[in-house]
PyMOL commands that place a pseudoatom at each C-alpha (Angstrom):
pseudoatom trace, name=CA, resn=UNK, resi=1, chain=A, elem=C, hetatm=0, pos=[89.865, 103.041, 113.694]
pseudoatom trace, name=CA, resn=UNK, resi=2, chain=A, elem=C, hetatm=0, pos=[87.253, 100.212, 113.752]
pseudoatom trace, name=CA, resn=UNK, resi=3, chain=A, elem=C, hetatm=0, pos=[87.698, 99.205, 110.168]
pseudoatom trace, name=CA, resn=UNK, resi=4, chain=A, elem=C, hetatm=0, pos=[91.817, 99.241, 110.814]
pseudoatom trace, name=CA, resn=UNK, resi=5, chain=A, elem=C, hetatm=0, pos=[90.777, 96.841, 113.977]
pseudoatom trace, name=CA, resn=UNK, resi=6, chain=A, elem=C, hetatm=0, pos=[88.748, 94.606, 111.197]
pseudoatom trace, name=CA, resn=UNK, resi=7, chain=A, elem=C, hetatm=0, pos=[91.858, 94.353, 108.901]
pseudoatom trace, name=CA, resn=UNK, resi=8, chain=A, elem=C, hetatm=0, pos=[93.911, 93.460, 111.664]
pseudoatom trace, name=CA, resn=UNK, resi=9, chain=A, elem=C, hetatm=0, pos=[91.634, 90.036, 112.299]
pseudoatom trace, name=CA, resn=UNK, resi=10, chain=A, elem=C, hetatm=0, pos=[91.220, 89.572, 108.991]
pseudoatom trace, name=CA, resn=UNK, resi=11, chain=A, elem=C, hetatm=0, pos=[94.850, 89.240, 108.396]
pseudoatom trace, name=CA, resn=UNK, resi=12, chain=A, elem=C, hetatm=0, pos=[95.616, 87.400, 111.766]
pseudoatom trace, name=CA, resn=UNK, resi=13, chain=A, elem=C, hetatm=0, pos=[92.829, 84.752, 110.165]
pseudoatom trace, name=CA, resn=UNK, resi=14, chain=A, elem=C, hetatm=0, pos=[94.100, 84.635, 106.820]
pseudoatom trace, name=CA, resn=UNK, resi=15, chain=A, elem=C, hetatm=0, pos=[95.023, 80.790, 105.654]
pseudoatom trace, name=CA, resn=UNK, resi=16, chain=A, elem=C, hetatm=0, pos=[99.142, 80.752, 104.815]
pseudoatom trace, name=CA, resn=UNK, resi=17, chain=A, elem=C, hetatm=0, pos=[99.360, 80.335, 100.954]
pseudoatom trace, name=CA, resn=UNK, resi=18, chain=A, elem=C, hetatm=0, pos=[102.265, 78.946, 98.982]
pseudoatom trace, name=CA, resn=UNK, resi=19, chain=A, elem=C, hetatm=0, pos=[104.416, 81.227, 96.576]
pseudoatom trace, name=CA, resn=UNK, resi=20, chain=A, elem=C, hetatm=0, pos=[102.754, 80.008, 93.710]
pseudoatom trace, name=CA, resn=UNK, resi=21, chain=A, elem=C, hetatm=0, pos=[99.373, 80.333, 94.918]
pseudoatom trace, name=CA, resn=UNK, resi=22, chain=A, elem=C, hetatm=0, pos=[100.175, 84.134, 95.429]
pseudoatom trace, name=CA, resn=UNK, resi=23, chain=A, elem=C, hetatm=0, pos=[101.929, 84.660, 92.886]
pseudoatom trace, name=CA, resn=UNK, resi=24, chain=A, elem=C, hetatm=0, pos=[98.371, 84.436, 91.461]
pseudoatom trace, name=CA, resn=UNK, resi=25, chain=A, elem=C, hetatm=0, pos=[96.958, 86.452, 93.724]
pseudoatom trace, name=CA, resn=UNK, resi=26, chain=A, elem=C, hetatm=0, pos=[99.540, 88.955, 92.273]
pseudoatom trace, name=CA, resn=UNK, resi=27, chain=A, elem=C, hetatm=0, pos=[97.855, 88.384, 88.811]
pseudoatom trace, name=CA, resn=UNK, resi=28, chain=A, elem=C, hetatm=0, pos=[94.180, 87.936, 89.634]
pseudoatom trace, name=CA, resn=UNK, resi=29, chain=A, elem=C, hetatm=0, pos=[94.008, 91.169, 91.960]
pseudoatom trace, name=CA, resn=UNK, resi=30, chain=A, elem=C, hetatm=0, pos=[95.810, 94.079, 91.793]
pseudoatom trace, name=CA, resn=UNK, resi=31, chain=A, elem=C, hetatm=0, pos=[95.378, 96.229, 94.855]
pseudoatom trace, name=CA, resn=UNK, resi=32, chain=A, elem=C, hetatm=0, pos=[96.998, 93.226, 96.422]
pseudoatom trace, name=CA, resn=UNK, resi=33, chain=A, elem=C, hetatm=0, pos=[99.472, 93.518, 93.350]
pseudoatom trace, name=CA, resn=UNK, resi=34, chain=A, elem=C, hetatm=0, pos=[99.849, 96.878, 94.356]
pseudoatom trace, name=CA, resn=UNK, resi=35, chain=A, elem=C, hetatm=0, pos=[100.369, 96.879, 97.688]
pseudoatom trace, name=CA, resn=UNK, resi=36, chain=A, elem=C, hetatm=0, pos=[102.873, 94.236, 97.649]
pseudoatom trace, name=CA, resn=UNK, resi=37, chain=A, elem=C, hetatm=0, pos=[105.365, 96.054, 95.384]
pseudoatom trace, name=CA, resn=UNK, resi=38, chain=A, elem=C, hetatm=0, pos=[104.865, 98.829, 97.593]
pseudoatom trace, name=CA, resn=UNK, resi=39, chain=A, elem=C, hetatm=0, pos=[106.466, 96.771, 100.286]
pseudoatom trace, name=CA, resn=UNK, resi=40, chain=A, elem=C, hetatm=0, pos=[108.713, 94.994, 98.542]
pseudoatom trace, name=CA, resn=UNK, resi=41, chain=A, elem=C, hetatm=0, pos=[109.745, 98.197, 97.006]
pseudoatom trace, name=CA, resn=UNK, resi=42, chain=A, elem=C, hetatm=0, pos=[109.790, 100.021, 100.581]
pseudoatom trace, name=CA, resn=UNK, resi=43, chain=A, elem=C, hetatm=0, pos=[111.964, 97.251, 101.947]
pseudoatom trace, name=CA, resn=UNK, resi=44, chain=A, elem=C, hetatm=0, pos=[114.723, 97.272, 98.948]
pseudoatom trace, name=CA, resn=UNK, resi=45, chain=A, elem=C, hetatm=0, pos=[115.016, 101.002, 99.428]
pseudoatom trace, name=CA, resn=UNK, resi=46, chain=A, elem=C, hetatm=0, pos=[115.438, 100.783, 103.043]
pseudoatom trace, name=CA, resn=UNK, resi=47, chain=A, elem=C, hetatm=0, pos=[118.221, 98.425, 102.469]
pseudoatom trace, name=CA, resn=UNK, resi=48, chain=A, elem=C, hetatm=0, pos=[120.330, 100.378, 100.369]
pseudoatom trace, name=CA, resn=UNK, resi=49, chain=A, elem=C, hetatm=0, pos=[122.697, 102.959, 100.553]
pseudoatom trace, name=CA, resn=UNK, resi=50, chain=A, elem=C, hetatm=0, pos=[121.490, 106.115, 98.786]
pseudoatom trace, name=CA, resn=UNK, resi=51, chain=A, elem=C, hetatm=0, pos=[124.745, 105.905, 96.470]
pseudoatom trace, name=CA, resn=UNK, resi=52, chain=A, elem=C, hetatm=0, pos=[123.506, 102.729, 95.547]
pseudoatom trace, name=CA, resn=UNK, resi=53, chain=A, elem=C, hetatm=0, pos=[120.025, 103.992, 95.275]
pseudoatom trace, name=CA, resn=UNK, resi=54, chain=A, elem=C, hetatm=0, pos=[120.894, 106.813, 93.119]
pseudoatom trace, name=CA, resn=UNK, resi=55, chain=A, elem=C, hetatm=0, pos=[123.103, 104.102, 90.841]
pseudoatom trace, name=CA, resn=UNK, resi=56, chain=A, elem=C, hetatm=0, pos=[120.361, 102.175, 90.390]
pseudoatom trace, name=CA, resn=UNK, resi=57, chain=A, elem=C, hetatm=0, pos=[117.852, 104.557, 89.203]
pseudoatom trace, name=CA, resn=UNK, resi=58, chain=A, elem=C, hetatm=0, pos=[120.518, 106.146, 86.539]
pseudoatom trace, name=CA, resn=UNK, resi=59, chain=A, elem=C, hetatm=0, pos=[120.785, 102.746, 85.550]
pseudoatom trace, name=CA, resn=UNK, resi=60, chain=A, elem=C, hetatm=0, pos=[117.056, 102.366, 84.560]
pseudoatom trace, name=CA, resn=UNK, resi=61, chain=A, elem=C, hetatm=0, pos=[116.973, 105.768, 83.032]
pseudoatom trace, name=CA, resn=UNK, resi=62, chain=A, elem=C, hetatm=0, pos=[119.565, 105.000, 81.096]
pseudoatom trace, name=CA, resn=UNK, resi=63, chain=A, elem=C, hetatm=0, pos=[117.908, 101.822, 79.791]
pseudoatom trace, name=CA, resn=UNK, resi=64, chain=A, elem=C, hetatm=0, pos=[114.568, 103.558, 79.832]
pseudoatom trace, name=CA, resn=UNK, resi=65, chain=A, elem=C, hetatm=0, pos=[115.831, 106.197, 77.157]
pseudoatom trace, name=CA, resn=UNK, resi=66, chain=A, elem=C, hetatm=0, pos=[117.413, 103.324, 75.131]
pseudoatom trace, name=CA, resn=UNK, resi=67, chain=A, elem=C, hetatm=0, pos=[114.192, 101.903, 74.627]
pseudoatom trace, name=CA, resn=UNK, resi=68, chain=A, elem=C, hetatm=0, pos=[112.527, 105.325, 74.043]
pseudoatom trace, name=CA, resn=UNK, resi=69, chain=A, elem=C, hetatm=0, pos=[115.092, 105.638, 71.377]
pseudoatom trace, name=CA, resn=UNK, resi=70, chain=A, elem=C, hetatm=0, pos=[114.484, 102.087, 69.494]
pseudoatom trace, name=CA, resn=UNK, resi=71, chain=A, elem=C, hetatm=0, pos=[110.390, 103.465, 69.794]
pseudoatom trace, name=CA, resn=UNK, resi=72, chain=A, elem=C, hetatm=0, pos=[111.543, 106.616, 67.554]
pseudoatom trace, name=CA, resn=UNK, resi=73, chain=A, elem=C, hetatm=0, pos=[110.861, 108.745, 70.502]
pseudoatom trace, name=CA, resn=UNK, resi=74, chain=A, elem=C, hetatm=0, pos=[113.836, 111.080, 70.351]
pseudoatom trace, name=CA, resn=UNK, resi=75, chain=A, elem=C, hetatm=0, pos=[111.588, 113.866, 69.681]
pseudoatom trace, name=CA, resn=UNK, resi=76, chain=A, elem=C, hetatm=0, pos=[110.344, 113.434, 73.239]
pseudoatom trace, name=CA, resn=UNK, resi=77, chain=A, elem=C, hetatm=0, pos=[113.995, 112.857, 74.979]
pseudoatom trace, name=CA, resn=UNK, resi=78, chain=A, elem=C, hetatm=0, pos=[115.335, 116.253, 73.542]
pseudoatom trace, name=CA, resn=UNK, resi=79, chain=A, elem=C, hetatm=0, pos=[112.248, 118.188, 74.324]
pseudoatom trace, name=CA, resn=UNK, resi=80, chain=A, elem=C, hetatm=0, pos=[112.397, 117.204, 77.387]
pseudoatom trace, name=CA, resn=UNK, resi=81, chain=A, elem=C, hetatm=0, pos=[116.094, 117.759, 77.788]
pseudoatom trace, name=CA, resn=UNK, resi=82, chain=A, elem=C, hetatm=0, pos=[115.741, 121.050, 76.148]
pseudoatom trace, name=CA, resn=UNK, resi=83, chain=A, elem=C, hetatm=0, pos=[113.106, 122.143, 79.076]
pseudoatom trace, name=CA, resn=UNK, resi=84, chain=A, elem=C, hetatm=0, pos=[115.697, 120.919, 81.997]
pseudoatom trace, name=CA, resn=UNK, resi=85, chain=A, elem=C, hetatm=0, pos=[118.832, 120.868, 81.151]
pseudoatom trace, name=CA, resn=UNK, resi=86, chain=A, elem=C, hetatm=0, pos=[119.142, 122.893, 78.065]
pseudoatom trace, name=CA, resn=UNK, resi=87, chain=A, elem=C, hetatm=0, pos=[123.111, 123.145, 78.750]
pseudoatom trace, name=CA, resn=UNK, resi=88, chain=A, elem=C, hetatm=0, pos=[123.727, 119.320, 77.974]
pseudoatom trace, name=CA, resn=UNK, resi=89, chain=A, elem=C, hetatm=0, pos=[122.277, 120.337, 74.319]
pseudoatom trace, name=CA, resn=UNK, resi=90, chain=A, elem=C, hetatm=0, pos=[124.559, 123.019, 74.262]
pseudoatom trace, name=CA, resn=UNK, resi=91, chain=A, elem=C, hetatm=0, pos=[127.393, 120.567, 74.784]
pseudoatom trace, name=CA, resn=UNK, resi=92, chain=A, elem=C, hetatm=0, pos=[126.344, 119.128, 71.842]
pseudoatom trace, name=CA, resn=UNK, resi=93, chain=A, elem=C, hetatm=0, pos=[126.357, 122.175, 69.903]
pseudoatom trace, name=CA, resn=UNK, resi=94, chain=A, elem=C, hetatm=0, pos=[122.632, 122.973, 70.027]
pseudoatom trace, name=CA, resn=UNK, resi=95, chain=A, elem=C, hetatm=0, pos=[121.231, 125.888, 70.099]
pseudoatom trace, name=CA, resn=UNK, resi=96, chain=A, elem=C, hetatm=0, pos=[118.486, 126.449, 72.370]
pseudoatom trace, name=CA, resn=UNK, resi=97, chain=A, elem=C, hetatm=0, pos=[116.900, 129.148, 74.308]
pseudoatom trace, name=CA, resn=UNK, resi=98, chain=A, elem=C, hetatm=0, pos=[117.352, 130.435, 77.926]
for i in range(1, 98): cmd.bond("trace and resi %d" % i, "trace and resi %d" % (i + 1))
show_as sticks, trace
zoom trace
């Protein structure tokens, strides 16, 4: 309670700083790196629409197993397919076990 008091002054005393200066912040420290994209994250959720939410992260999946795929990394994507959804490799005519 007394250090959350403490942070509280601290922050009410802090000087204003200009985008750029901390933007390297960002760089040169990362629990401030950290906690910012926590917010900023936070905030961009709570603005959306889940539908929009849910778009947006099969979106970066998507893209995310594209560039598992140009790493050679198939390997990975089908065993891990194979342990979750072992019915979309049966789609594809694979056999797998259940």
């Amino acid at each position: 309670m007394i250090m959350d008091l403490y942070n509280e002054i601290l922050k009410s005393q802090e000087v204003p700083k200009t985008i750029e200066e901390f933007r390297d912040e960002l760089v040169e420290n990362p629990t401030v790196r950290d906690n910012f994209l926590e917010e900023f994250v936070d905030e961009v959720i709570d603005s959306m629409d889940p539908k929009d939410i849910i778009r947006a992260y099969a979106s970066n999946l998507l893209e995310d197993l594209y560039k598992q795929c140009d790493a050679n990394q198939e390997e990975y994507i089908v065993k891990e397919c194979a342990e979750c959804f072992p019915y979309v490799l049966q789609r594809f005519g694979v056999i797998t076990e259940e």
